[in-house]
N, C-alpha and C positions, 0 to 999 in steps of 0.2 A: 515479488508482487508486480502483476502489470496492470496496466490503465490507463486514462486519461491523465495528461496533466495536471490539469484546474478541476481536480473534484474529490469526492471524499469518498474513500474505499470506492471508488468507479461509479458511483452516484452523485446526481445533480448538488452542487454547492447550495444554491435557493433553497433546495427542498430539504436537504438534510440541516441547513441551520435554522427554517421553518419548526420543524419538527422537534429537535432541540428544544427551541424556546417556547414553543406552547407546549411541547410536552403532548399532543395530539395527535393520534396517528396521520401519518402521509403517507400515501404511496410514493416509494420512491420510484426517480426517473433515472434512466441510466445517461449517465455524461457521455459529451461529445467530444473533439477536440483531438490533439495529438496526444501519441499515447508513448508512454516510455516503460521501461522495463530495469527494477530491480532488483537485487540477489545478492547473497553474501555463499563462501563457499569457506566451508573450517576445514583447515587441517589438524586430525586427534593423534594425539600420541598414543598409541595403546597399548603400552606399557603403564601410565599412569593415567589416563582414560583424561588428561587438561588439554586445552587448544592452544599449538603451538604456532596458527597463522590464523590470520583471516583476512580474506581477498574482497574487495569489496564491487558489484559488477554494476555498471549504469549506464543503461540505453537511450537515446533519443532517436 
């Protein structure tokens, strides 16, 4: 997932807990701000098809 730091799924924090609590449509605003970047990477056994790692990846 990438995005802005301070917002939620890459939309405005205001307008998404807005919207939330009335329960009212909003347009949402796309957030501003530094962005980071995260990702998880599985290694599968495929022999028995279970995850024998996972790597966890975090940008700033």
């Amino acid at each position: 997932m990438t995005g802005p730091k301070k917002s939620v799924i890459g939309m405005d924090v205001d307008v998404s807990i807005k919207r939330f609590l009335t329960s009212l449509p909003e347009r949402y605003k796309l957030a501003e701000g530094e962005c980071i970047f995260n990702a998880c990477i599985f290694s599968i056994n495929d022999e028995n098809c279970r995850t024998e790692k996972v790597t966890r990846i975090f940008l700033q």
